[in-house]
DOBA-417710 format. One line per field, with one value per residue (C-alpha): residue in one letter; residue number from 1; x, y, z. Coordinates in steps of 0.25 Angstrom, whole numbers, plus 5000, padded with zeros to 4 digits. Layout:
<selums>
residuo c(A:...) .
num c(NUM:...) .
xx c(X:...) .
yy c(Y:...) .
zz c(Z:...) .
</selums>
This chain:
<selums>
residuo c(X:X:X:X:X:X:X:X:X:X:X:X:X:X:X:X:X:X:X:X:X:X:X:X:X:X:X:X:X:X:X:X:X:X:X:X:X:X:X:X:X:X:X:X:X:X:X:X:X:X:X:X:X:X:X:X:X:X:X:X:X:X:X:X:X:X:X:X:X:X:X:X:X:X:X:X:X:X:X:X:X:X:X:X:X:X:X:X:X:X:X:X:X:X:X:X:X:X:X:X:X:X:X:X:X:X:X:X:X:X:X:X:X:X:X:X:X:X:X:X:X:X:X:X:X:X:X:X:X:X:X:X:X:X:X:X:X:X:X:X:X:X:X:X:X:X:X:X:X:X:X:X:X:X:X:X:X:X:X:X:X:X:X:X:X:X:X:X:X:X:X:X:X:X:X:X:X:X:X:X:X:X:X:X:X:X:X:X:X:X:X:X:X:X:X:X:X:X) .
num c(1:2:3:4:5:6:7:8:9:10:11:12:13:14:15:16:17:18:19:20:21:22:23:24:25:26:27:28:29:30:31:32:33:34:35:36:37:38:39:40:41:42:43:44:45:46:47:48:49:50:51:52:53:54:55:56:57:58:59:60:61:62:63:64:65:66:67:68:69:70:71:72:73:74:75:76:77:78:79:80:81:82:83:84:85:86:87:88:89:90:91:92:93:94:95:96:97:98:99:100:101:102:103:104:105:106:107:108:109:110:111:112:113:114:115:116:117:118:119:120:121:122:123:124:125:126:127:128:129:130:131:132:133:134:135:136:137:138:139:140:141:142:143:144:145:146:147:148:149:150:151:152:153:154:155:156:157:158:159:160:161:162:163:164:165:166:167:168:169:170:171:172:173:174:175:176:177:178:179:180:181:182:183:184:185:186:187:188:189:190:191:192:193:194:195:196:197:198) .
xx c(5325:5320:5333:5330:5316:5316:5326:5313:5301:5307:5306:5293:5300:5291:5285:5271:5270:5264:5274:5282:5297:5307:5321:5333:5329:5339:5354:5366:5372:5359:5363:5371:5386:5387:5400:5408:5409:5422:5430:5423:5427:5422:5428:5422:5410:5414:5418:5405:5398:5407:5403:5392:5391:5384:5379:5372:5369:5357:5360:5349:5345:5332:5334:5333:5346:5354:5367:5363:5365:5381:5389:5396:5402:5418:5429:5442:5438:5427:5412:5410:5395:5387:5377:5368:5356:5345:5331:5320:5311:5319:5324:5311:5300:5288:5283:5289:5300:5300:5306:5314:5329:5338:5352:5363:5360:5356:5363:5359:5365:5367:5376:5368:5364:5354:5345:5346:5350:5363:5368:5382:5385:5377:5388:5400:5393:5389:5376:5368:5373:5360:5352:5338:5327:5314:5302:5290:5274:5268:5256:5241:5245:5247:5258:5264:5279:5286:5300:5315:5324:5339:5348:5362:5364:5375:5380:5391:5396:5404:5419:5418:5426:5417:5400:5389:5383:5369:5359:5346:5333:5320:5307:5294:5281:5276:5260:5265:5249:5249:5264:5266:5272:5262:5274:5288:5297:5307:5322:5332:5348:5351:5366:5378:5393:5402:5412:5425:5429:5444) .
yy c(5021:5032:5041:5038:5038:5053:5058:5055:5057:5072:5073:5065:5053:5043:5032:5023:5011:5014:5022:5020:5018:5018:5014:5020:5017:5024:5015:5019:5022:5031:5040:5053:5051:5062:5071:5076:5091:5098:5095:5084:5069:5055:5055:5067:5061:5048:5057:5065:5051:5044:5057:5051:5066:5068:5054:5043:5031:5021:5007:4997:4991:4990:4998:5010:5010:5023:5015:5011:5025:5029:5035:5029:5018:5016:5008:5008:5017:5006:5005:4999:4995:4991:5005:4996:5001:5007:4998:5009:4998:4987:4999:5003:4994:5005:5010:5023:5027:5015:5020:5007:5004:5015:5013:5014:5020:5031:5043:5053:5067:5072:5084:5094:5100:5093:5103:5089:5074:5077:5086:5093:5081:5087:5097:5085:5083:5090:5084:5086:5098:5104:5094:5095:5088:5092:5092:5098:5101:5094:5104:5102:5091:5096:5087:5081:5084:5078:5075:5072:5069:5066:5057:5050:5035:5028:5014:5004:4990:4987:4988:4998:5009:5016:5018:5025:5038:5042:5051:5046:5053:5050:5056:5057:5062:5064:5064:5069:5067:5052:5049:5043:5047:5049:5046:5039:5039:5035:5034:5037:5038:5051:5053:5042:5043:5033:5037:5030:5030:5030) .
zz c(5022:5030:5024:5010:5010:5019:5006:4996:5006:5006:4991:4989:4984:4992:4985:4988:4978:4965:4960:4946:4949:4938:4945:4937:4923:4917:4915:4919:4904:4902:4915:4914:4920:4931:4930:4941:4943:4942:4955:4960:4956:4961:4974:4976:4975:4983:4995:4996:4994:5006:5015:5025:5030:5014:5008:5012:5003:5004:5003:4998:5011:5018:5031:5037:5043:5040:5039:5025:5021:5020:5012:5001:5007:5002:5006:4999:4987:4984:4988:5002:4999:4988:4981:4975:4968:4978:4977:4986:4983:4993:5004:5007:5015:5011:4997:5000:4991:4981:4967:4964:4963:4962:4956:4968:4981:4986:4988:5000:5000:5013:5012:5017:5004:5000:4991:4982:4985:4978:4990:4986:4977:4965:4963:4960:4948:4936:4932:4946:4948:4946:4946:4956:4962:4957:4963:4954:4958:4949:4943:4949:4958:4972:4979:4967:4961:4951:4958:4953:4963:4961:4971:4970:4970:4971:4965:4967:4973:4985:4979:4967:4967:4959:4959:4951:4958:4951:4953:4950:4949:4956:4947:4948:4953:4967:4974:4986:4992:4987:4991:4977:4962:4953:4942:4944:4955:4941:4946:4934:4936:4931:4933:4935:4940:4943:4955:4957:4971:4973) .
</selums>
């Protein structure tokens, strides 16, 4: 809890209750599909996600413990655990950071360039390539900004050979004095591939 809760206490995505969630409301046949850049291809994208030295994944449990924070998990060119859909609401004991179900679980980039949570994996595909965090004063209120943050997520079950990498979007905005958003947090799937592991 305390890793993924430090990722959004940094960008003033902290929660108390009151705040208006809108989990994923966007379907899958309504996401755009992410290409691949020239070069890369999905193992490409398998080996950087398999590297602990650069990722970490969340699991849906209710702990602290850093062991439910791996890299993607694979045995024999198929998933070795369940990435299930990412519920903040069950994972954390306190009103902090509570925006509802996420689909899959969450990706954290730790490759050392991380100017955004998509560390040197924005450039394997063309849609993100450009693609940043915002974080914008919002006029004649001190300590408020309208923020849009972007983060992978990843989705499969035990066995496939093949799972659904997203980036979704978190929006909204922020009253940093009252620790709460004044509008949102809404979460909406913005990009989808589906990797094949082989």
């Amino acid at each position: 809890m305390k890793k993924l809760l430090s990722i959004f206490a940094a960008t003033g995505l902290v929660t108390t209750t009151g705040a208006t969630v809108v989990s994923c409301g966007n379907k899958d046949e309504e996401v755009e599909n992410m290409t691949l850049a020239e070069g890369k291809n999905d193992s490409d994208v398998v080996n950087y996600l398999a590297d602990k030295s650069k990722t970490q994944i969340s699991k849906n449990a209710n702990n602290e413990n850093s062991n439910d924070w791996k890299p993607l998990q694979i045995e024999d060119n198929k998933l070795s655990v369940d990435y299930e859909n990412f519920n903040t609401n069950e994972w954390y004991d306190t009103e902090y950071f509570k925006i509802g179900t996420i689909s899959g679980s969450l990706v954290l980039i730790e490759d050392g360039t991380n100017t955004n949570y998509f560390g040197s994996m924005r450039d394997y595909f063309n849609e993100i390539k450009t693609l940043e965090n915002s974080f914008d004063n919002v006029e004649g209120k001190d300590n408020v900004m309208t923020v849009k943050l972007y983060y992978f997520t990843v989705k499969g079950l035990k066995g496939n050979s093949i799972f659904d990498l997203r980036v979704i979007s978190v929006e909204g905005t922020y009253d940093f004095n009252e620790e709460k958003y004044i509008t949102g947090p809404i979460v909406k799937n913005e990009f989808l591939k589906r990797i094949k592991i082989s």
